[in-house]
N, CA, C and O of each residue as an XYZ file, in Angstrom:
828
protein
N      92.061    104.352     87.555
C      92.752    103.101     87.779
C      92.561    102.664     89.236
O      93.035    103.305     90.174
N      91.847    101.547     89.379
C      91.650    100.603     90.929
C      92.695    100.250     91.540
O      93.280     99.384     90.889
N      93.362    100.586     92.760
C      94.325    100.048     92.864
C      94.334     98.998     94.291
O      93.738     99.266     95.334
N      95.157     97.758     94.046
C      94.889     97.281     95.787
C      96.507     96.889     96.474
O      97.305     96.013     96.141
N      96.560     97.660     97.268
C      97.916     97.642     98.201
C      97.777     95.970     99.371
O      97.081     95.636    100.329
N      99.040     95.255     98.439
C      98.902     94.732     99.720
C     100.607     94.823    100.450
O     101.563     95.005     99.696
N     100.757     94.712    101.572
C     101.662     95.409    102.285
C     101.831     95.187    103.682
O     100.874     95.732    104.232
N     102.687     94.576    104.653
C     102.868     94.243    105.817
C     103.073     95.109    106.692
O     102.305     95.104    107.655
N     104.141     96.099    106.643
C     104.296     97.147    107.164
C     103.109     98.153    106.872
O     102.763     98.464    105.732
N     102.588     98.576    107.916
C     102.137     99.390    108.408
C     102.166    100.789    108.166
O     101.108    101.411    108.067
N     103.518    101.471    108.036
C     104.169    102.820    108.000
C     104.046    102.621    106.633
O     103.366    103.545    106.187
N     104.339    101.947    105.863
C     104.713    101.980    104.443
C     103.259    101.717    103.955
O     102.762    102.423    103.077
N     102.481    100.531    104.627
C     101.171    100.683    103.121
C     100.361    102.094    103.674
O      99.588    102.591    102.855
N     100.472    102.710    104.882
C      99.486    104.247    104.727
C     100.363    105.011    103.672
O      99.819    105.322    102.612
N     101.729    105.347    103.891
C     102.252    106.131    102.765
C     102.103    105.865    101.031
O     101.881    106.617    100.081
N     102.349    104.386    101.171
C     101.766    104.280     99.982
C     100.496    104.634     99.623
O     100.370    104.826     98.414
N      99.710    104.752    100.157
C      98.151    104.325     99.797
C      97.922    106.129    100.018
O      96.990    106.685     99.437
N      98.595    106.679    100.644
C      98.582    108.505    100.371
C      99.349    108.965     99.321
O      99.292    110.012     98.677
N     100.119    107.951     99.254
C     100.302    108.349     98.233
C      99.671    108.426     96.063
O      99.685    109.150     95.068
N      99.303    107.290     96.493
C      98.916    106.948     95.289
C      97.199    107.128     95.081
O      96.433    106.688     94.224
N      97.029    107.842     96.083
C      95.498    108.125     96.378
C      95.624    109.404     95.811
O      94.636    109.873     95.247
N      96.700    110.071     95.862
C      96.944    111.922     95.644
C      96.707    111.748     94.093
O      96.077    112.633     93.515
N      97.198    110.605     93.350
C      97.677    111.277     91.955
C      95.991    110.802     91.447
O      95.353    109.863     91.923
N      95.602    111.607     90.523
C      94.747    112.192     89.480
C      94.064    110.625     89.199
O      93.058    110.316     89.838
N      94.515    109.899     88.456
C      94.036    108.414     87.763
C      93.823    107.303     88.932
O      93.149    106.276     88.860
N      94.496    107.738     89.905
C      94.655    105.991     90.475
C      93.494    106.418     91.654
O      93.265    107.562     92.048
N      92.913    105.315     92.044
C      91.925    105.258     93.032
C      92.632    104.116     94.341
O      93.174    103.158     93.789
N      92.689    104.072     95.343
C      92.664    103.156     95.911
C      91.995    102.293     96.558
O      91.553    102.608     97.663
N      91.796    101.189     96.103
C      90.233    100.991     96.455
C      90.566     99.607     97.436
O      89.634     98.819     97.598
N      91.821     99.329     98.054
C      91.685     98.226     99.120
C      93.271     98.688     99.341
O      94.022     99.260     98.550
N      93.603     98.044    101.262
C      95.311     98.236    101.567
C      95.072     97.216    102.688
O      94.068     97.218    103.400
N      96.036     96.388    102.776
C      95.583     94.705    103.143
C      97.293     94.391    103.799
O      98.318     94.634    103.162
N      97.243     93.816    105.175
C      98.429     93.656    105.419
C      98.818     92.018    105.254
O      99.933     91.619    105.588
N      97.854     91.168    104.740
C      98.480     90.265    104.112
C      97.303     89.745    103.224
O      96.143     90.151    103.150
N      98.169     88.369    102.343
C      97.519     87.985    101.284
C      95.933     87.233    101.395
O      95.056     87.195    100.532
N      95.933     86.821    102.399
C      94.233     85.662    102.488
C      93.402     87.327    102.719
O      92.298     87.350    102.176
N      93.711     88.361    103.277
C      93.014     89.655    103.860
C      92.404     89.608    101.970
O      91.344     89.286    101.434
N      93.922     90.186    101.402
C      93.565     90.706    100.138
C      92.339     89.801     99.065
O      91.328     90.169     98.467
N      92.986     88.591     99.197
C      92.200     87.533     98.438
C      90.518     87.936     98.851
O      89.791     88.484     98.022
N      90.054     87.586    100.207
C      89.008     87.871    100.517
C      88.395     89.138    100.172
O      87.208     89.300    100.454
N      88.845     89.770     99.776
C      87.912     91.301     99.587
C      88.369     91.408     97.955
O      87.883     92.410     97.431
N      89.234     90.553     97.008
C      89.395     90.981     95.515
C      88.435     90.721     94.610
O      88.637     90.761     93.397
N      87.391     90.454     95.117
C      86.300     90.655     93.905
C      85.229     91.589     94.300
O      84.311     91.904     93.543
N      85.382     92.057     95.604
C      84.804     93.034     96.083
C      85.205     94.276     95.479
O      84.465     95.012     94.827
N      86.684     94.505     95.791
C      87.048     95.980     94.781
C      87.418     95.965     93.893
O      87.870     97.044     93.510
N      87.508     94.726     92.883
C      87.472     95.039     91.522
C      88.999     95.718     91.229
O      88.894     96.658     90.441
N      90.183     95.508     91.605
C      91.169     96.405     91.086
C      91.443     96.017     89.697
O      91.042     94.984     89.161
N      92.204     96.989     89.129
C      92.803     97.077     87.926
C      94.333     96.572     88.006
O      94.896     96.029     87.056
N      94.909     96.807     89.201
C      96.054     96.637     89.496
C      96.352     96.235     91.032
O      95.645     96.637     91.956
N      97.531     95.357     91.213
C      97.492     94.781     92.509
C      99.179     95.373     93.217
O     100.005     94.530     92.870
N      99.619     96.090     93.745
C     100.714     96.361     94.633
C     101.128     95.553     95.602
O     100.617     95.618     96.720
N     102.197     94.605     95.277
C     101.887     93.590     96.483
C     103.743     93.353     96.607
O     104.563     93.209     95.701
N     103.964     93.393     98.348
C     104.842     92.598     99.114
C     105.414     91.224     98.131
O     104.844     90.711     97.169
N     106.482     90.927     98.636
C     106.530     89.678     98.798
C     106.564     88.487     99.624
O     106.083     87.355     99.584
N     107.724     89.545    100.809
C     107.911     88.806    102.164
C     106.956     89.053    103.060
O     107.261     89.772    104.012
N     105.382     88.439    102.951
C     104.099     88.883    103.771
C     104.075     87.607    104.385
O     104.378     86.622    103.712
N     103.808     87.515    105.373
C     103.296     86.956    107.190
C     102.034     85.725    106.187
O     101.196     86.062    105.351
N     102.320     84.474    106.640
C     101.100     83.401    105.839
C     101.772     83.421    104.504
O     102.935     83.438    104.103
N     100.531     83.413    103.955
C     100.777     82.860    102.500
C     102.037     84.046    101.866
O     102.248     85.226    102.149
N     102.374     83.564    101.381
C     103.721     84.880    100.325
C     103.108     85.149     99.206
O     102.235     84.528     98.598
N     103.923     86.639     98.878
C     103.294     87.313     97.508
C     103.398     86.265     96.474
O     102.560     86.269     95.572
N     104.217     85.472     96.494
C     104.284     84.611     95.013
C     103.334     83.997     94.907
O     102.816     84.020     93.790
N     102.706     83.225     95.921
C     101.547     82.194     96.356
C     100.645     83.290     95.640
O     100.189     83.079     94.516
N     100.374     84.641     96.436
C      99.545     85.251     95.923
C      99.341     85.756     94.403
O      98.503     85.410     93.571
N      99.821     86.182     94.368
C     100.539     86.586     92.365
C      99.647     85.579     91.673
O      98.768     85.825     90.847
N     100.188     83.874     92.364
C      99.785     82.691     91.249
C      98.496     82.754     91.320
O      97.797     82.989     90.334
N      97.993     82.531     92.614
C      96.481     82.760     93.332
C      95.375     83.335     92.298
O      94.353     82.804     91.865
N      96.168     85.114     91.959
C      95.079     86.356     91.248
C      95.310     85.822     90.438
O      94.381     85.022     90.327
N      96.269     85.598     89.354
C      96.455     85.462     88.355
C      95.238     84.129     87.801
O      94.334     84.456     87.032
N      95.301     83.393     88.048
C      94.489     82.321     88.034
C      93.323     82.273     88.737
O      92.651     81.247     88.844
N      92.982     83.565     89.335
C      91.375     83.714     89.291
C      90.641     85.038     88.897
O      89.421     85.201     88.941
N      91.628     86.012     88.481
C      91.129     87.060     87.704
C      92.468     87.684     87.041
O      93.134     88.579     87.561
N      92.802     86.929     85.554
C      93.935     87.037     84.912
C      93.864     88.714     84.319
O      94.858     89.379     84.025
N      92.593     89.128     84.246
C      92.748     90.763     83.734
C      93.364     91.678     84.804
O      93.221     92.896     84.706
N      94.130     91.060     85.949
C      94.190     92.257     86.950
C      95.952     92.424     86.827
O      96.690     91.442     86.916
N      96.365     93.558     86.651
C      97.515     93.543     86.868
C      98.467     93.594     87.715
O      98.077     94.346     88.609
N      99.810     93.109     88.015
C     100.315     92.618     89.380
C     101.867     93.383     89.335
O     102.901     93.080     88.740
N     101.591     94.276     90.058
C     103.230     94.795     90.376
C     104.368     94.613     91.701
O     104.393     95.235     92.763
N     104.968     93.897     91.377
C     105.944     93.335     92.909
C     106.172     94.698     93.564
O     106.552     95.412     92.636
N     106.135     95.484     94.767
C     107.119     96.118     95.461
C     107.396     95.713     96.817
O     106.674     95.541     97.799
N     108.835     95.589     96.574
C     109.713     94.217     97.838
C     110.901     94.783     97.603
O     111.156     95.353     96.542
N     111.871     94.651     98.751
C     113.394     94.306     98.814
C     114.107     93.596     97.964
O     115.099     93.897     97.301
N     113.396     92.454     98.066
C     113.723     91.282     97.793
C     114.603     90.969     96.241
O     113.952     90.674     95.239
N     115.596     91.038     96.212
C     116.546     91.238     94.499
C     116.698     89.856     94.323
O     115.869     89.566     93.461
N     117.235     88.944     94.626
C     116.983     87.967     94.370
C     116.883     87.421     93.158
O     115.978     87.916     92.486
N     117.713     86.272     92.459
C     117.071     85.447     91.056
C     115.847     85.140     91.416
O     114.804     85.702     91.082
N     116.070     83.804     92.434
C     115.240     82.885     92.535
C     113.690     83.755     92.808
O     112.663     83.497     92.180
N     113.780     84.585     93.645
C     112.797     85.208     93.644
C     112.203     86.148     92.721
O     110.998     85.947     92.567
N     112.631     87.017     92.128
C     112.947     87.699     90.751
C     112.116     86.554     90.039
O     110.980     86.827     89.651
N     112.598     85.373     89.863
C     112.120     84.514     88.395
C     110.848     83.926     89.054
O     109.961     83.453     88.344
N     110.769     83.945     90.143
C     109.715     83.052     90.895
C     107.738     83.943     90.530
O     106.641     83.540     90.143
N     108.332     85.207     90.956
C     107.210     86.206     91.219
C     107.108     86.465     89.450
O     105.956     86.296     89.051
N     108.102     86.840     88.354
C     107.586     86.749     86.877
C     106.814     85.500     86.618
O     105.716     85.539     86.062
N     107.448     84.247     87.066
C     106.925     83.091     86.306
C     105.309     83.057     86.743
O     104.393     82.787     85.967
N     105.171     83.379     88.102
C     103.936     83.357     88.515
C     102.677     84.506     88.334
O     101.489     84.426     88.649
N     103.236     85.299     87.871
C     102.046     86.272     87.212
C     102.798     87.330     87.099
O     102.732     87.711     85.930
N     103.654     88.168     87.878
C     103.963     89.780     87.966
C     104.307     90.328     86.559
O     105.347     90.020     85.976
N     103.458     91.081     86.098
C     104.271     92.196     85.269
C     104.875     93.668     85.524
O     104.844     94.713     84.874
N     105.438     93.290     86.761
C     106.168     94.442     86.930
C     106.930     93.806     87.936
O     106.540     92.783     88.499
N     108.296     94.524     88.254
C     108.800     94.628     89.340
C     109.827     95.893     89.493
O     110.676     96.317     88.709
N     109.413     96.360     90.866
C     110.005     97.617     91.575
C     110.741     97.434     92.694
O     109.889     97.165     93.541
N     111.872     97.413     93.256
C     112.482     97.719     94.380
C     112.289     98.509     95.378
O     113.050     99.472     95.291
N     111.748     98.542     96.117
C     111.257     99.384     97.735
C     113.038    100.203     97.245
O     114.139     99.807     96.865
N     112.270    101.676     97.612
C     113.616    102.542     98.032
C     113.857    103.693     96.411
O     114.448    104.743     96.160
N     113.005    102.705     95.662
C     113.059    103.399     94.416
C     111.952    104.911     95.134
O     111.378    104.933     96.222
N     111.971    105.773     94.287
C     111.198    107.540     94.546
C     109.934    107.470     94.446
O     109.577    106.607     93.644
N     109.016    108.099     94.999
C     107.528    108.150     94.805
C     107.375    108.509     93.700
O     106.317    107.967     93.383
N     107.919    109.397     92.384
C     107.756    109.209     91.448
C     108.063    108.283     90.156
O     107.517    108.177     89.058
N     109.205    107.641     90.785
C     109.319    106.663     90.281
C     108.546    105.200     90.326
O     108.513    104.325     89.461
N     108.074    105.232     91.341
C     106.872    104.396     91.533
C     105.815    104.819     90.645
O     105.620    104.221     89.587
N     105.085    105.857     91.019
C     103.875    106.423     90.202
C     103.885    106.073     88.552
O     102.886    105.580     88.029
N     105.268    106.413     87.677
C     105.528    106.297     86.241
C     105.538    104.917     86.434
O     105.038    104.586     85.359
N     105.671    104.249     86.812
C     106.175    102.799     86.773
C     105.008    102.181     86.648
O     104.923    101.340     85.753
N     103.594    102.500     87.683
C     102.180    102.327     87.207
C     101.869    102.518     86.385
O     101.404    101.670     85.623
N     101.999    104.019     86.078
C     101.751    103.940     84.447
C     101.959    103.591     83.749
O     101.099    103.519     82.871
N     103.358    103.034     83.499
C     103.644    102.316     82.231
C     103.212    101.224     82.173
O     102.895    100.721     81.095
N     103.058    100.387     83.714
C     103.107     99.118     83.212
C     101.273     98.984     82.878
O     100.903     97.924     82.374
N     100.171    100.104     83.186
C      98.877    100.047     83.036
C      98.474    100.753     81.236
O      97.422    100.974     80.637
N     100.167    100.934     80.845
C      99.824    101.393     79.618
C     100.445    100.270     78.437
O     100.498    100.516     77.231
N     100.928     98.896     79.136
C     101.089     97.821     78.464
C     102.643     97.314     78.547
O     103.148     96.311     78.043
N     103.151     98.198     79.238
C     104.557     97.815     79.535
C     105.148     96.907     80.681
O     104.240     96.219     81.149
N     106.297     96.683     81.261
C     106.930     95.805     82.011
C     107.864     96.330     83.085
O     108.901     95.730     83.371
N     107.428     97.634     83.770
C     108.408     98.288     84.575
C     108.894     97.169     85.218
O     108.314     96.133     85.542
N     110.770     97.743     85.446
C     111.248     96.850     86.647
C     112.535     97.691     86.983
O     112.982     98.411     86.090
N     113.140     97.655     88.167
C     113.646     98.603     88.559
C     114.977     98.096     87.663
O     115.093     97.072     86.989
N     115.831     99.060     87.873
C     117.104     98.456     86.751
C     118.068     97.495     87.217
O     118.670     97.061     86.235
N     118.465     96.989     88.253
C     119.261     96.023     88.683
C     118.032     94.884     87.993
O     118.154     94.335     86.898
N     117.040     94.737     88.795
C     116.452     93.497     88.246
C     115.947     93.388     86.561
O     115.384     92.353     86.204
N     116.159     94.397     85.662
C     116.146     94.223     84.444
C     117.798     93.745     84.290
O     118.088     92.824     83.527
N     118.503     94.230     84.830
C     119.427     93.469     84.385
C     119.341     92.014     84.520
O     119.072     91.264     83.582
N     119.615     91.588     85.898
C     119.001     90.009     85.918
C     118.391     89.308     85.227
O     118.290     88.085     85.331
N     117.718     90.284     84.120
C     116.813     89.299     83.297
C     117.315     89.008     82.369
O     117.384     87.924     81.791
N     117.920     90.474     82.033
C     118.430     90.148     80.595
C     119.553     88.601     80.484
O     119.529     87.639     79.716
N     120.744     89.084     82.011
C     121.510     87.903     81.820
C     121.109     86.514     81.855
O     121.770     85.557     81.453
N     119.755     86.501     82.470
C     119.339     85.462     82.713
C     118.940     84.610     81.133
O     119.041     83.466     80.688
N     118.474     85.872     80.685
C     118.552     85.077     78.943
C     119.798     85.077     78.378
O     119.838     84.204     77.511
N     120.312     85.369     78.430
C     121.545     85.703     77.561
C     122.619     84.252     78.081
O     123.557     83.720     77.489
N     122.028     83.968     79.332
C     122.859     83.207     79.800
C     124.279     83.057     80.203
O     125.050     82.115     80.017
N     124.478     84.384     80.894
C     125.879     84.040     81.054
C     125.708     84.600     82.465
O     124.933     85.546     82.604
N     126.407     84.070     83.610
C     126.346     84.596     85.167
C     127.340     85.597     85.148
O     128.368     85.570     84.471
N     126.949     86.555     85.990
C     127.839     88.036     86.051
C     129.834     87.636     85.863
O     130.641     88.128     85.074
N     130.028     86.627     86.902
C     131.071     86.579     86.688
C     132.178     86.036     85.454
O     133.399     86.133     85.331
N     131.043     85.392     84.587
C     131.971     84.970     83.262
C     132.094     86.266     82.287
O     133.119     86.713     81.773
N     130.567     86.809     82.161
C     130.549     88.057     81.716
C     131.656     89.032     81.781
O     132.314     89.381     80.801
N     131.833     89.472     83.048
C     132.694     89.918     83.495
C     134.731     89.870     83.769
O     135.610     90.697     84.010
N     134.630     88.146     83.508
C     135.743     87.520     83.810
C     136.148     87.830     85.090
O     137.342     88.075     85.264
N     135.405     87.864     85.990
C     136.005     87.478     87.638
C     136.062     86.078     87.819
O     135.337     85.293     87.206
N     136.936     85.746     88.675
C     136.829     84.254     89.574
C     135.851     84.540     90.471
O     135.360     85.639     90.728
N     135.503     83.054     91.109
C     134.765     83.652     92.418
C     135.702     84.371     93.285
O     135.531     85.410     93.922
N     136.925     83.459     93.161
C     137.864     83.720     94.253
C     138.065     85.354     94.212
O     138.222     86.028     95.230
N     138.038     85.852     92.956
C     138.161     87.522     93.091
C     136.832     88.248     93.604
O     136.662     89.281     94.251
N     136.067     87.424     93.131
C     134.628     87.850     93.698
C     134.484     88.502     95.404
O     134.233     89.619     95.858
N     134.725     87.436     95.888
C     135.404     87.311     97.006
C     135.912     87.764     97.669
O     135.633     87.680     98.865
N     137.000     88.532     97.158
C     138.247     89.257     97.655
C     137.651     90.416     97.573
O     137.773     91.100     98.589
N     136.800     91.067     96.365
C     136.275     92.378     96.072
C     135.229     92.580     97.191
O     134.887     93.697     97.579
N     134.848     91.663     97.576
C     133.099     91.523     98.914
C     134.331     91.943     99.912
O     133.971     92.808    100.710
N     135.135     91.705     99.998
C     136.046     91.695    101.123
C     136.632     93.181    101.650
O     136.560     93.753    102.737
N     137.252     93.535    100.345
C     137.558     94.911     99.844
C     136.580     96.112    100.194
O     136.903     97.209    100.649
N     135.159     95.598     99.839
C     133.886     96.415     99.924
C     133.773     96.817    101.450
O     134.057     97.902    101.958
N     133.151     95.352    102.220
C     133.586     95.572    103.293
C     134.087     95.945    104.456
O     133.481     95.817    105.520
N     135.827     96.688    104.268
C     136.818     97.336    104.768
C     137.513     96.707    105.057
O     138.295     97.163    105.891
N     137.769     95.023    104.528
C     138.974     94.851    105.462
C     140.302     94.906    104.514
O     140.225     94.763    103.294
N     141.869     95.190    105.401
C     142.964     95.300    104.915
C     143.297     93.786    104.009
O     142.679     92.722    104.007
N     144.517     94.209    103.282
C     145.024     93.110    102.399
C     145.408     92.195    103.634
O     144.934     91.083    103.399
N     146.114     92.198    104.934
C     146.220     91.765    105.859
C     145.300     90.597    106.231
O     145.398     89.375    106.344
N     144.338     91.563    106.373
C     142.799     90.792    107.122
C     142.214     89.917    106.341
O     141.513     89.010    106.791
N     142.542     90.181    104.526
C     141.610     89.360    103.649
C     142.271     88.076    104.074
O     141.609     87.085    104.380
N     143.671     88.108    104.090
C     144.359     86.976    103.597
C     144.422     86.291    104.864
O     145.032     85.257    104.591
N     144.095     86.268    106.302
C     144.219     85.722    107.231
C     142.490     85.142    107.275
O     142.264     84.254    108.097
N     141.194     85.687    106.322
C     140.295     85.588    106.352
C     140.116     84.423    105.581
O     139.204     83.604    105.698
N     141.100     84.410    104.745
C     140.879     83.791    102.841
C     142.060     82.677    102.944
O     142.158     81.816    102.070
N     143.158     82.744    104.304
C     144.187     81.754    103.901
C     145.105     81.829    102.739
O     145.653     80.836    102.261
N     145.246     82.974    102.324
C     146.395     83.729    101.667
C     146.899     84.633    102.351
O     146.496     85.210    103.361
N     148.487     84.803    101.299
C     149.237     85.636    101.638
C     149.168     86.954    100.968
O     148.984     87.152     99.767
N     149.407     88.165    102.266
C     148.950     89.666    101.393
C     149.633     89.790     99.946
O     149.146     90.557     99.116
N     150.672     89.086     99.685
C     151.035     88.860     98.334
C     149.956     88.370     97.581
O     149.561     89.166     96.729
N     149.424     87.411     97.633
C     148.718     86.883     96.767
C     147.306     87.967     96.906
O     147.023     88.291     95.753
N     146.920     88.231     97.300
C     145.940     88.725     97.872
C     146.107     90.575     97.086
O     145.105     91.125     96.627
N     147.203     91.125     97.077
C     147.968     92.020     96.238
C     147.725     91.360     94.743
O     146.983     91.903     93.925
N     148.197     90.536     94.564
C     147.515     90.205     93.370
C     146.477     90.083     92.320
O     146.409     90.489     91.160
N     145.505     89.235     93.267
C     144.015     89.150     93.013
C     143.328     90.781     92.476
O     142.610     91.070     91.519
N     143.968     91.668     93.650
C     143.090     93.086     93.824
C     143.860     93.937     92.145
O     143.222     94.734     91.457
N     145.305     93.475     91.844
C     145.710     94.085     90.680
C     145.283     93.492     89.260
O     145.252     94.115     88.199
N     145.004     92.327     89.446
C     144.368     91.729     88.116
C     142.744     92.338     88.446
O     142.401     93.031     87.488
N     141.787     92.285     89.390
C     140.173     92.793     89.872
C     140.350     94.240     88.982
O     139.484     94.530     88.156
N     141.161     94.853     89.133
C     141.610     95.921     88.867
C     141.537     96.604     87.438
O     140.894     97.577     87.043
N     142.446     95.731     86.788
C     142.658     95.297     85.320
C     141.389     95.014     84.582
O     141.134     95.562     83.510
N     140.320     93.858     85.365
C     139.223     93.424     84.462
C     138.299     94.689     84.348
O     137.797     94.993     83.266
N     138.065     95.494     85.611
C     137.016     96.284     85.972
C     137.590     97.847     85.784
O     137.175     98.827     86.403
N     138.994     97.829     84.445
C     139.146     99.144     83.949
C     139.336    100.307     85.385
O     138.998    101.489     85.450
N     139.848     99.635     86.188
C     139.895    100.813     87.360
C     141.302    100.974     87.937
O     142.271    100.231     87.778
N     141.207    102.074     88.622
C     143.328    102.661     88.825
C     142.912    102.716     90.712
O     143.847    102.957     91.475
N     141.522    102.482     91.286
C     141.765    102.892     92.797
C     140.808    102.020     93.608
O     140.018    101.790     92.692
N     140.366    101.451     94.520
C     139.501    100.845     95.282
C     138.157    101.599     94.737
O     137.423    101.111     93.877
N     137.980    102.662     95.269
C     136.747    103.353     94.562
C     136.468    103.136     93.748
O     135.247    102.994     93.686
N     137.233    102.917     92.449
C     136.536    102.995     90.830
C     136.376    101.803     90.736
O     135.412    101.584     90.004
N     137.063    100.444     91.295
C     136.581     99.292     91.407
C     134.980     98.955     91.752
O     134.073     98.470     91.076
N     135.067     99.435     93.107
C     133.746     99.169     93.544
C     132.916     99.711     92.999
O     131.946     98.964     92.874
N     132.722    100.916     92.472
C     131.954    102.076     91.622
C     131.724    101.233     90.225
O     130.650    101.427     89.655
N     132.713    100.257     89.601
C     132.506     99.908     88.492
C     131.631     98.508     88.591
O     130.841     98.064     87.758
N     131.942     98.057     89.620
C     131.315     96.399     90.399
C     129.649     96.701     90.616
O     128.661     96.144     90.139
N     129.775     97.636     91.387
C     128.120     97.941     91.540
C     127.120     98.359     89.803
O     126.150     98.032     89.120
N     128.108     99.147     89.878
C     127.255     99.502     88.284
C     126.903     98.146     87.283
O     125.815     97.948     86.742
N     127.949     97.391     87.198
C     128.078     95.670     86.617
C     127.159     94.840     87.220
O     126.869     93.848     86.551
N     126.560     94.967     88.398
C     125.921     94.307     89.157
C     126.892     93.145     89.671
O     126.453     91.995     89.675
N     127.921     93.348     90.014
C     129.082     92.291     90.561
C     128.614     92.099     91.852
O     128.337     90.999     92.330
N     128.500     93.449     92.563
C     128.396     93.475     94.151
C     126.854     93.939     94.612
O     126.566     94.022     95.805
């Protein structure tokens, strides 16, 4: 399997590119710190698969994504970026990616993730499969969920560290009300302590 890294950082595309040079199938056959670099040399190495940034210096991975895709549609395109994001998320699928991975995910989790998606599949790390799904399903986390924003809010707040005190001098409520909000947050998200809140919010993709 051909592979072409493209990648801004420096520290990260050598590790990558040692990395994925080690395993058995994959070859690396280009590592490019931005997109016009990569463009210029992609019919030179012929990849099978493209590893690409999003937030790259000039043109952006999405630009790029649309770019390959529409001049050598057999090559396959896997996002790895920060970047969680809808807009971006829907931006980089609509425009070619069949994959997306989150920077921070494990070197082996990366590696399987090639594979699958070079064995016809759609890796994506699991927060952003969630996103997708809701995104069809159509419902935004918080109706799903039954938060307000306003609890939304209060829970970012909570996360945070600040006191019932601090929210409400932050938020223009009173720690009463503000006592409130956190006992109904409480109620929706099945939890008895700040911890299991937030523990249950993250898992929901709330926070």
């Amino acid at each position: 399997m051909r592979i072409t890294i493209v990648e801004d950082n420096p520290l990260l595309r050598e590790n990558l590119t040692f990395l994925l040079a080690g395993e058995r199938d994959f070859e690396v056959v280009g590592s490019h710190a931005t997109a016009e670099e990569a463009l210029d040399h992609l019919d030179a190495e012929r990849p099978d698969l493209l590893l690409v940034d999003i937030g790259l210096p000039g043109m952006g991975g999405v630009e790029l994504i649309r770019t390959v895709r529409q001049r050598r549609p057999e090559i396959e395109i896997m996002v790895h970026t920060v970047f969680d994001n809808r807009d971006t998320v829907f931006a980089a699928i609509k425009a070619g990616a069949t994959g997306y991975i989150l920077k921070g995910a494990s070197p082996r989790e990366l590696v399987e993730a090639i594979h699958t998606l070079m064995a016809g599949g759609a890796p994506m790390s699991r927060k952003i499969a969630r996103s997708v799904i809701r995104e069809f399903q159509g419902a935004p986390v918080e109706e799903e969920y039954l938060l307000t924003p306003r609890e939304r809010e209060i829970l970012a707040g909570v996360e945070q560290g600040y006191t019932y005190k601090e929210l409400g001098e932050r938020l223009r409520l009173s720690p009463h009300t503000i006592h409130s909000h956190i006992k109904k947050i409480y109620e929706k998200l099945h939890a008895k302590s700040r911890r299991e809140a937030l523990v249950a919010a993250r898992r929901k993709g709330i926070l």
